[in-house]
N, C-alpha and C positions, 0 to 999 in steps of 0.2 A: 757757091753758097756752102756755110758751113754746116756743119749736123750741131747738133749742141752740146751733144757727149757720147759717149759709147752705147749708152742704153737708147738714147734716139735715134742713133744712129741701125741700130739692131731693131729695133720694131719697121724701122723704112724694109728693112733689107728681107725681113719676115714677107713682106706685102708678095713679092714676085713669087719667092719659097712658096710660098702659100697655092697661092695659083697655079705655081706645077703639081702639090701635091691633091688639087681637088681633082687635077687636068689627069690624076693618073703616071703623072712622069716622075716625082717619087714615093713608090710604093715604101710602106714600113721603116721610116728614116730613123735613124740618130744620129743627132749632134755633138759635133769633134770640136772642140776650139782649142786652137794656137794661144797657150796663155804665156804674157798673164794680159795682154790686151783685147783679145779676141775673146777671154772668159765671158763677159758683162754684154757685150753685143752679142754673143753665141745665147747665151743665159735668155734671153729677148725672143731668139728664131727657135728654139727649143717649148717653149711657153708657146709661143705660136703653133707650131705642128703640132706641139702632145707628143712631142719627140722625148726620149731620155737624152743626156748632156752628161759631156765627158770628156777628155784633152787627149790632146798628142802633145807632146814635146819636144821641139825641135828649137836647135840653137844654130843659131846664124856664124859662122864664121870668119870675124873681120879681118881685115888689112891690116898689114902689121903697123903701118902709119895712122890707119885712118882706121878705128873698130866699128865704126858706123858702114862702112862700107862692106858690103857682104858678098864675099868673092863665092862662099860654099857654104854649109849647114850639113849638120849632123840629127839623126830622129834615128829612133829605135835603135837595133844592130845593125843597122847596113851602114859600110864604110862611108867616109864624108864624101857628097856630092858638091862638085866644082861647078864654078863656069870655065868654060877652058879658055874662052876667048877674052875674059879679064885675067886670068893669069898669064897669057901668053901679051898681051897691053902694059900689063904691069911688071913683066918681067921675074913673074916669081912660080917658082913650082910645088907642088906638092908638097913637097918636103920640106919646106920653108914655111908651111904653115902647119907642119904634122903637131908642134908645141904648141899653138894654140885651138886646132881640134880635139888634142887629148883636155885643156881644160875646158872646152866646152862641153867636152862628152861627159866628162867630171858630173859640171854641172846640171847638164840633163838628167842625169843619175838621181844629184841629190833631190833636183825637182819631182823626178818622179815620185821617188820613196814618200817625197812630202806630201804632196796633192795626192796618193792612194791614202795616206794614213789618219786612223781616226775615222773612214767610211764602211759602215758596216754592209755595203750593199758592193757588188762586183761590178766590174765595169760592164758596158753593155756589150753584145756579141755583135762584130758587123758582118761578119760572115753573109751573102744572101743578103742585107738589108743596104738601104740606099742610104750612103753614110753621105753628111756634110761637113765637110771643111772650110771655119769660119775662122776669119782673122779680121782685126779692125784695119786694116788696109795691109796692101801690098805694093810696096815701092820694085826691088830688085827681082821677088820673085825669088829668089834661092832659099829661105828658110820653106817656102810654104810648096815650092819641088819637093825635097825631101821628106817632109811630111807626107805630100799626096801618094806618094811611093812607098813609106811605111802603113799608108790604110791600107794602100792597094793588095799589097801584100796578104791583107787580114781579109780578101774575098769578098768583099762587097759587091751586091750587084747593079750599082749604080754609085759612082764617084762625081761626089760635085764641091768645086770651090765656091766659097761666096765672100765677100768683102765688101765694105761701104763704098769704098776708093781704091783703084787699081792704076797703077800707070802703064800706060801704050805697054813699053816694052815687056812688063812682068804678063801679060793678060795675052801675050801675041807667045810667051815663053811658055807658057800653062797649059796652054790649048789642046796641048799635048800630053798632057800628063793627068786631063779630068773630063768625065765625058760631057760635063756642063760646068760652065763659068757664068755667077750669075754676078754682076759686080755695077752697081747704083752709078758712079761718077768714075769715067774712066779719061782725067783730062789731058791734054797736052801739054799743057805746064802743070807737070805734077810736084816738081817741090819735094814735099816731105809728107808722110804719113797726116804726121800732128798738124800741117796747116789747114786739114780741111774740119781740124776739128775744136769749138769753142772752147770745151774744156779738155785735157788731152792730158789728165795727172795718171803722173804716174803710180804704177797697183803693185801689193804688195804679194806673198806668197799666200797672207792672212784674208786678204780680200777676196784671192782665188778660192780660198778653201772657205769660205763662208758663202762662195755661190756655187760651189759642189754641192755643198752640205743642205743648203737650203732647198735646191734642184732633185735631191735624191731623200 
């Protein structure tokens, strides 16, 4: 069954958030989203908790055949994280993708600068607060590793992913890297991100910064 869009998708996903935070399991949240997908369904579980809303930026690192296919991801200053077992599959090493991690790090730069600028409010501190990391699905898991690794960093006392749609494998790779995973449809034939969603257009840097802006 499909969700019907991002923001439907984000009010489901609120329902269970919701529940741990009356249940006590997260104390004083704020919400992270992975944009520019995860903005609009983040936007949704933020509104729900009375959470503040705010992004990590993490760029996925494709194949040098296939940019869809995401071997590693770059977030914050920590060096790009890999799968080691797709590169060693695919035959290629580090170094063979060092040129297309320095443009993605590029890019994550220019993101950043952008989605901060024009906010007259500072981001929120996760230090001590039970941060969420929300993306509109998670197919490989490797953008949304690197992220969870750049909150962790920022001392959170409770690290959670959440996601409409997660596939087997990303959710079984996660497990590890957040102290809850709270993810609606996690199927075996997962497909692609966008199949499980009716409307699934793509957002621009202007759409993200009009649901910051409106949020804060």
């Amino acid at each position: 069954m499909q969700f019907r869009n991002r923001r439907d998708a984000g009010r489901a996903l609120a329902v269970p958030l919701a529940e741990r935070q009356r249940a006590g399991r997260l104390p004083d949240p704020v919400v992270l989203a992975l944009p520019r997908g995860g903005v609009p369904v983040a936007d949704e579980v933020a509104r729900a908790l009375n959470a503040p809303l705010d992004v990590v930026v993490a760029r996925k690192i494709g194949a040098p055949f296939q940019p869809e296919l995401g071997l590693g991801a770059v977030a914050g200053d920590a060096p790009p994280l890999y799968d080691p077992s797709l590169l060693v599959q695919l035959g290629l090493t580090e170094e063979d993708l060092r040129p297309t991690a320095e443009r993605e790090r590029t890019e994550l730069r220019r993101r950043e600068e952008c989605y901060r600028s024009g906010r007259a409010v500072s981001p929120p501190a996760t230090a001590g607060r039970s941060a969420v990391l929300v993306d509109d699905g998670v197919a490989t898991g490797s953008t949304a590793r690197a992220a969870l690794r750049a909150v962790r960093r920022a001392g959170p006392s409770r690290l959670v992913l959440a996601a409409p749609v997660c596939s087997p494998g990303a959710a079984g790779l996660l497990a590890a890297e957040a102290d809850d995973i709270v993810c609606l449809r996690n199927p075996p034939a997962f497909g692609s991100v966008g199949q499980w969603y009716a409307d699934f257009g793509q957002l621009t840097d202007a759409d993200v910064l009009d649901v910051l802006r409106a949020a804060h």
